[in-house]
C-alpha positions in Angstrom: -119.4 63.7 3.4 -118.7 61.7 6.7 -117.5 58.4 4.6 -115.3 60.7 2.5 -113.6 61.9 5.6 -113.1 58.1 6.9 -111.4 56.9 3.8 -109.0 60.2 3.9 -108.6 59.0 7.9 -107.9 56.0 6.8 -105.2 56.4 4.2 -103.6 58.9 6.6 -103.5 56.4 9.1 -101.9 53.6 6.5 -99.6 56.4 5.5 -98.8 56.9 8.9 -98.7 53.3 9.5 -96.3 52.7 6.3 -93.9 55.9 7.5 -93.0 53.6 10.8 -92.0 50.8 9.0 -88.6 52.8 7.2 -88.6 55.7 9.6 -87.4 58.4 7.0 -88.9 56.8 4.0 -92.3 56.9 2.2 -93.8 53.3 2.4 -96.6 51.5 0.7 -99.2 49.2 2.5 -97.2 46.3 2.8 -94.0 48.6 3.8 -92.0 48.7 0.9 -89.6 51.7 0.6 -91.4 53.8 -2.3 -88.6 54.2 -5.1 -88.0 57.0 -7.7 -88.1 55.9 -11.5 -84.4 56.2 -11.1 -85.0 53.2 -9.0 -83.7 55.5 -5.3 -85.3 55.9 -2.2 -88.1 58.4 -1.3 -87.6 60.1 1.6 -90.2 61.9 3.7 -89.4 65.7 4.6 -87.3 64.7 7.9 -85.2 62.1 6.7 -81.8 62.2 7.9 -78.6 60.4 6.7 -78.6 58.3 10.0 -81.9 56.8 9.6 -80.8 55.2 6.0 -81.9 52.0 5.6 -79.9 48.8 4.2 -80.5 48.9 0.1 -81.2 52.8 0.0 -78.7 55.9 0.0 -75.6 53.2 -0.7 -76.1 51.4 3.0 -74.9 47.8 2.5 -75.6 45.2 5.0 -73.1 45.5 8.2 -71.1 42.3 8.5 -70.8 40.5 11.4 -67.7 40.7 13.0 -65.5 38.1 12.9 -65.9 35.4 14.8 -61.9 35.1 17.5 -61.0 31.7 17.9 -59.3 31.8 21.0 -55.9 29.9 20.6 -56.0 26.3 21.6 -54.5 26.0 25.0 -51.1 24.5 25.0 -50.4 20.8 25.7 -48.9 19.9 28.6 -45.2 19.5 27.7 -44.6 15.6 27.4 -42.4 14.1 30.2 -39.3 13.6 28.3 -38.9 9.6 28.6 -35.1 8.0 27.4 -33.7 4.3 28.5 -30.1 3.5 29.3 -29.1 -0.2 29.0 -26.3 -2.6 29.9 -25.2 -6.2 29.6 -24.6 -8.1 32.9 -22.8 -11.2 31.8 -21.7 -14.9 34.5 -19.4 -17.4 35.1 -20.2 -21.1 33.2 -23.1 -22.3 35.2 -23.3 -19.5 37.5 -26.0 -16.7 38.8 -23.9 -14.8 41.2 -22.5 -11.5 40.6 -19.0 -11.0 40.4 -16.4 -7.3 40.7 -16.9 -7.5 37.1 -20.3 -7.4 37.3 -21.5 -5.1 40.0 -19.1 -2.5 38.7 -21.3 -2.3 35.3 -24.5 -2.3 37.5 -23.0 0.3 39.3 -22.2 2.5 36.6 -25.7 2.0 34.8 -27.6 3.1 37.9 -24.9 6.4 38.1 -25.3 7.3 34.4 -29.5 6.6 34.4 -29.4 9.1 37.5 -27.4 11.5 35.9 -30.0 11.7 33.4 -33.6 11.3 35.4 -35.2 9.3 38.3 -35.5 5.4 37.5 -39.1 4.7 36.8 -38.9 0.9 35.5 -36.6 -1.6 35.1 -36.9 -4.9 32.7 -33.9 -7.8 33.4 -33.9 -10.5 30.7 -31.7 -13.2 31.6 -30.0 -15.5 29.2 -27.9 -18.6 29.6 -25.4 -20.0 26.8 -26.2 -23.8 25.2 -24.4 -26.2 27.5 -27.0 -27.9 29.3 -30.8 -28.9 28.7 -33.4 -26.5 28.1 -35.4 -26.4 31.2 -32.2 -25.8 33.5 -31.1 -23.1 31.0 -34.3 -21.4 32.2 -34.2 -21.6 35.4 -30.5 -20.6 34.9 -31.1 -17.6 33.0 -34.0 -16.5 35.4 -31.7 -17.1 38.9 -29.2 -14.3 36.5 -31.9 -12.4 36.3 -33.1 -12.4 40.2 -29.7 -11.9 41.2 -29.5 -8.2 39.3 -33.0 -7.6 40.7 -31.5 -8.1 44.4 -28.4 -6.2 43.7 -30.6 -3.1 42.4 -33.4 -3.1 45.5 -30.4 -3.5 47.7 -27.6 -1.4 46.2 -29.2 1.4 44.1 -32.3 2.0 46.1 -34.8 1.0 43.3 -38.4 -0.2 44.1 -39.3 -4.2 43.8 -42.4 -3.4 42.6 -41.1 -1.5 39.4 -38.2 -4.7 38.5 -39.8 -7.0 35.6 -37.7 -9.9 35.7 -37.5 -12.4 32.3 -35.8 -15.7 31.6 -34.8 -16.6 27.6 -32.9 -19.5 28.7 -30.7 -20.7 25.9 -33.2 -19.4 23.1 -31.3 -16.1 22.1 -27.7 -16.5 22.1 -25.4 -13.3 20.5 -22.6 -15.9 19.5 -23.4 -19.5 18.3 -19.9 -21.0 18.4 -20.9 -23.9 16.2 -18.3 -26.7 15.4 -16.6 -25.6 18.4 -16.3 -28.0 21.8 -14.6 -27.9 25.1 -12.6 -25.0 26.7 -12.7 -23.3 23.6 -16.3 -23.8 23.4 -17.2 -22.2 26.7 -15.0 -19.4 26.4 -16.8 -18.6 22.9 -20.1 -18.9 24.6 -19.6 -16.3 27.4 -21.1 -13.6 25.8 -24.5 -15.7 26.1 -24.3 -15.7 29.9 -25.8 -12.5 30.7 -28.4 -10.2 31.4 -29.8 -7.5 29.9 -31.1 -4.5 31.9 -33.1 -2.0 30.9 -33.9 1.0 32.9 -36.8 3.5 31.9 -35.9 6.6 32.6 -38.5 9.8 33.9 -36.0 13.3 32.7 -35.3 16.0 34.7 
């Protein structure tokens, strides 16, 4: 009598034990949800449509909610960068700057600050033919100094952001070939010159 009563105490408790598992379901030992031969869910007598389970009474798994990219953050708007330019052009055999000259300086530097703040400045300097190669260099590099000066002194730009470059005779615009004399130089003035470039920073 006493080990009939244990084995009913214990399948109560198993019961009991298999009830937990699915709150509102019958359970076997492992805790699987008991079904119907219609293949549904048995419920115990205090089952209530809150306490359905995912796979029984048409509950489907919740979905997780979409994960929100947050929106990249902006770029920093690029500083708008531009370059204005000019040709600077001598005398035969000369590095000074004439009216001519410092009047297209002058209007360079006007129209770059129009635009921006001067943040660099390149001078190539150039030198026609007439004359060997070595003082064509030094020619075209004394052109280029001489702009450099006129700028630090004239326009208020730094020393420090001028890059100054001699080409000598080795990049001529005109080549004047068959051509001698008078008529020679004056073909060949284009050559004498200087070519500033200023780097702007926009407004």
């Amino acid at each position: 009598m006493e080990i009939r009563v244990i084995r009913h105490l214990a399948l109560a408790a198993g019961l009991l034990g298999a009830m937990q598992a699915h709150a509102g379901y019958w359970n076997d030992a492992a805790g699987d949800v008991w079904r119907s031969g219609a293949g549904e869910c048995v419920h115990t007598g205090y089952w209530t449509p809150d306490m359905a389970i995912v796979g029984c009474d048409g509950k489907v798994a919740e979905q997780a909610a979409p994960t929100v990219m947050s929106a990249p953050k902006a770029a920093p708007a690029p500083v708008a960068m531009m370059a204005v330019d000019t040709k600077v052009n001598f005398a035969f055999d000369r590095a000074n700057l004439d009216a001519t000259a410092t009047a297209a300086i002058d209007s360079l530097v006007q129209q770059a600050k129009s635009k921006g703040s001067i943040k660099s400045v390149r001078l190539t300097g150039h030198a026609d033919r007439v004359g060997t190669e070595d003082y064509n260099m030094d020619l075209s590099l004394r052109r280029a100094s001489a702009v450099s000066d006129y700028l630090v002194q004239n326009a208020g730009v730094s020393a420090q952001s001028i890059e100054i470059a001699g080409r000598g005779e080795s990049e001529p615009l005109v080549g004047c070939e068959g051509m001698f004399g008078a008529a020679a130089l004056n073909c060949l003035a284009p050559n004498r010159r200087v070519e500033v470039l200023l780097d702007l920073m926009g407004k």
